[in-house]
C-alpha positions in Angstrom: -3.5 9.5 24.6 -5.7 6.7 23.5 -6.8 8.4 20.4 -3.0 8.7 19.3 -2.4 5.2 20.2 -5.8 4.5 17.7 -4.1 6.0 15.1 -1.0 4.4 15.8 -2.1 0.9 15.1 -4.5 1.9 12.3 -1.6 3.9 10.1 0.2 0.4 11.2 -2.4 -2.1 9.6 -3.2 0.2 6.7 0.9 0.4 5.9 0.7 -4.1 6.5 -2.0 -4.1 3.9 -0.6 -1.7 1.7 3.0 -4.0 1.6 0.4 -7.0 1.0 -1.3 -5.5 -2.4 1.7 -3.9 -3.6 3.8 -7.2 -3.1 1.1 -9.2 -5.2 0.5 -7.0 -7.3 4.4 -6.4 -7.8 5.2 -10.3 -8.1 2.3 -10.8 -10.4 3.6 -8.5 -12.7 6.5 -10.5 -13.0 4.8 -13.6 -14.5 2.7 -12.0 -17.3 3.1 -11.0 -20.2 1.6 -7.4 -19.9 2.8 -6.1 -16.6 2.5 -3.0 -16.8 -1.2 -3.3 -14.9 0.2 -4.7 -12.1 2.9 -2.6 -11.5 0.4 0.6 -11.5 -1.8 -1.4 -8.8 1.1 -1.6 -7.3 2.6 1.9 -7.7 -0.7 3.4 -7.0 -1.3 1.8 -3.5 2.2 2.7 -2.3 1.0 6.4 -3.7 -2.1 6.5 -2.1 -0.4 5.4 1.4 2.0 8.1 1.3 -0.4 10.8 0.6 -2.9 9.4 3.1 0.2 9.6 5.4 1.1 13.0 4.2 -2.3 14.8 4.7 -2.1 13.9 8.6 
C-alpha cells in the first residue's frame, strides 16, 4: 500500500511540474515574435507526461 501511495504523489508532482513548463512555455509564446519554439516546449512536455502516464 505504501508503494502505491509513492506513486500517487509522485505522478502528482510530476503532472504540477508538467502544468508549470507548459504554462510558461505556452504564455511565452504569446509575447514573441517566433512562437512556434515555445509552443513545442510546451506541446512536448504535455506529450511526454501522457506517455509517461500511459506506459504505467
Amino acid at each position: 500500500m505504501k508503494v502505491l501511495n509513492f506513486n500517487i504523489m509522485k505522478n502528482l508532482i510530476l503532472f504540477f511540474l508538467t502544468c508549470i513548463v507548459a504554462t510558461g512555455a505556452f504564455l511565452s509564446g504569446l509575447t514573441m515574435e517566433n512562437p512556434l519554439p515555445a509552443f513545442i516546449v510546451g506541446f512536448v512536455v504535455w506529450m511526454f507526461f501522457l506517455y509517461r502516464m500511459a506506459c504505467k
